[in-house]
N, C-alpha and C positions, 0 to 999 in steps of 0.2 A: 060660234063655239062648235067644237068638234062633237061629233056625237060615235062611241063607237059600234062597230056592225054588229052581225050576229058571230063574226070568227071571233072576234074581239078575244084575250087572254091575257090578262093580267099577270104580271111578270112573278114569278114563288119568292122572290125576296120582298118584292112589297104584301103578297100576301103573308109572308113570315114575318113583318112589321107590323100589320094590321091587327095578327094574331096575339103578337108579344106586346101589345102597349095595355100596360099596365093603371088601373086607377082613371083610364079617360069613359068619357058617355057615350052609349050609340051613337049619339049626334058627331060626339068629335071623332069617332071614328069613322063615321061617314063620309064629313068633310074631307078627312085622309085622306080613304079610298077614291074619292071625287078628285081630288087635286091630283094624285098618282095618275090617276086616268086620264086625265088630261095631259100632263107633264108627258106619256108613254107617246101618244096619240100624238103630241106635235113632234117629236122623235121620230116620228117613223115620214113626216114629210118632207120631202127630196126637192131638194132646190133646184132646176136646171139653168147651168150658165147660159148668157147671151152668150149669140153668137159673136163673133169679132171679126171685124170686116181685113182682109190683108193688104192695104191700101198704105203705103204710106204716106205720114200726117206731118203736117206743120202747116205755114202760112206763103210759099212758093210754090209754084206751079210748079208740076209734074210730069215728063212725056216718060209713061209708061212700056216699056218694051218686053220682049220673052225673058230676057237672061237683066235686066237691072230697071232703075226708074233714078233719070236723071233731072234735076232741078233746070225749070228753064227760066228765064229772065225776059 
């Protein structure tokens, strides 16, 4: 589980949510704000692609050269 730092900032629209829910308990709004924070926090983590090899693929053998790569038999 994520935990967030000390910059940490919760976004003014879910604090304007937090603020406006009407008729719930501390407690359910607690859970809000906890789930928010959490939801925010996996948002902001950056996926990096694999790399991808430039090799051309299938099941023949290949003699690779500067300008092409032809199948050899």
């Amino acid at each position: 589980m994520l935990k967030p730092g000390k910059t940490f900032k919760l976004s003014k629209t879910t604090k304007r949510m937090i603020a406006l829910m009407k008729g719930a308990t501390a407690e359910q709004r607690n859970q809000y704000k906890r789930m928010m924070i959490d939801a925010q926090l996996c948002s902001e983590i950056v996926v990096k692609p694999e790399k991808k090899d430039r090799q051309p693929r299938g099941t023949s053998n290949y003699q690779v050269t500067e300008t092409s790569a032809v199948s050899v038999e």
